[in-house]
Every structure is written in structure tokens, then in C-alpha cells.
N, C-alpha and C positions, 0 to 999 in steps of 0.2 A: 559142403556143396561140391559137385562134383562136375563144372563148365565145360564147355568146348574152349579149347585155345588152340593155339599155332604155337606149335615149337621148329625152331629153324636151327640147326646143327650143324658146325664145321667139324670135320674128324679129318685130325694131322693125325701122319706116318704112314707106313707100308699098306695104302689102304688102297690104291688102285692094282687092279693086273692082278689079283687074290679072289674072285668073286665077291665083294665086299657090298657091291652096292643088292647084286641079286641076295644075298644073304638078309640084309636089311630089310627088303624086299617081305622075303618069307619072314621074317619074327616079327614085321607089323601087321600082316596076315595073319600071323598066329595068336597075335594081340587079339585083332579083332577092332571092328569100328574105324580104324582109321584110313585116311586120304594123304594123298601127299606123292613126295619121288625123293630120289637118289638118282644123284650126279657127279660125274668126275669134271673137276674141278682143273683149270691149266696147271695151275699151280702144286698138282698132287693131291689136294684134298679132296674130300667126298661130303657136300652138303645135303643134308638132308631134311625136308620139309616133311614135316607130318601133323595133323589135323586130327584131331578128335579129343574124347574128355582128358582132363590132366591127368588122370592115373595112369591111362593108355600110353601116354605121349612120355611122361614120366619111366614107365616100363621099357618103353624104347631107346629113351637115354641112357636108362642105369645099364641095359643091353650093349649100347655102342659105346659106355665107358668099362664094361664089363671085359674079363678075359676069354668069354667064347667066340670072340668076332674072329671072321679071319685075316690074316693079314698080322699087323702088329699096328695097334694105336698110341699115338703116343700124346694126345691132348683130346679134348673136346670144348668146344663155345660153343654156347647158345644162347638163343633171345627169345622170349616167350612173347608172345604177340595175340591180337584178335584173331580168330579164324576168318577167310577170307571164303571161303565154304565154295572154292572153285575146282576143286578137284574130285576126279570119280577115280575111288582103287587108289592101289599105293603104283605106281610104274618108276622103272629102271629109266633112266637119260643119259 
């Protein structure tokens, strides 16, 4: 079975000031189906919330753990969650 959830993602390393978050942006667009955003974070990080079925949201992690990101990553956490089904589009913050 293939749910809706909330995946909520912290990505440490060179991930702001590289277009990281617009990047992001486009590959859950490219997914397809999901909601959500990308934000820089005080701290340097870029958290990212996306919505939609787990393979999707799945695709987007193994993407933001992946070596095509730009910038340089050097961890990821996430937390899988219920979908809160409050967002329209994926948007930049």
C-alpha cells in the first residue's frame, strides 16, 4: 500500500547560498504529487517538508541524500509523520 505521509528532513552541510532549496524545489516537481517547502534554516541547515504518497517522498530523500544535490551534504534526519494536507505546491522559504 502506497499512503500519504509527511516526511520532514534536516540536510546539514554547504546547503545554503548553492541554490539548494530551489533545486529541491524542482526534483519534487519532477516527482510529481507532492506539497510542502524548503527553508534555510539559522543554523545553516535546509529543512524540508514534503507531502505526498511514501514512494514520492521516499524519491526525494534518497535525492537529498543522493550526490546530484547541489552544494555539498553532509547528513540527513528525518521524521515520517501523518500528512497535515495543508499545503498547495512545493514553495521556496
Amino acid at each position: 500500500m502506497n499512503e500519504d505521509v509527511r516526511l520532514v528532513a534536516w540536510v546539514r552541510g554547504r546547503v545554503q547560498g548553492v541554490g539548494f532549496r530551489w533545486f529541491t524545489r524542482a526534483r519534487a516537481l519532477e516527482i510529481g504529487g507532492l506539497s510542502g517547502f524548503a527553508l534555510n534554516l539559522d543554523d545553516g541547515r535546509v529543512q524540508v517538508v514534503a507531502e505526498g504518497t511514501r514512494e514520492s517522498c521516499q524519491g526525494l530523500l534518497d535525492w537529498l541524500c543522493g550526490a546530484d544535490t547541489p552544494g555539498r551534504v553532509d547528513g540527513v534526519t528525518e521524521i515520517w509523520d501523518t500528512p497535515r494536507r495543508i499545503y498547495e505546491g512545493f514553495a521556496i522559504r
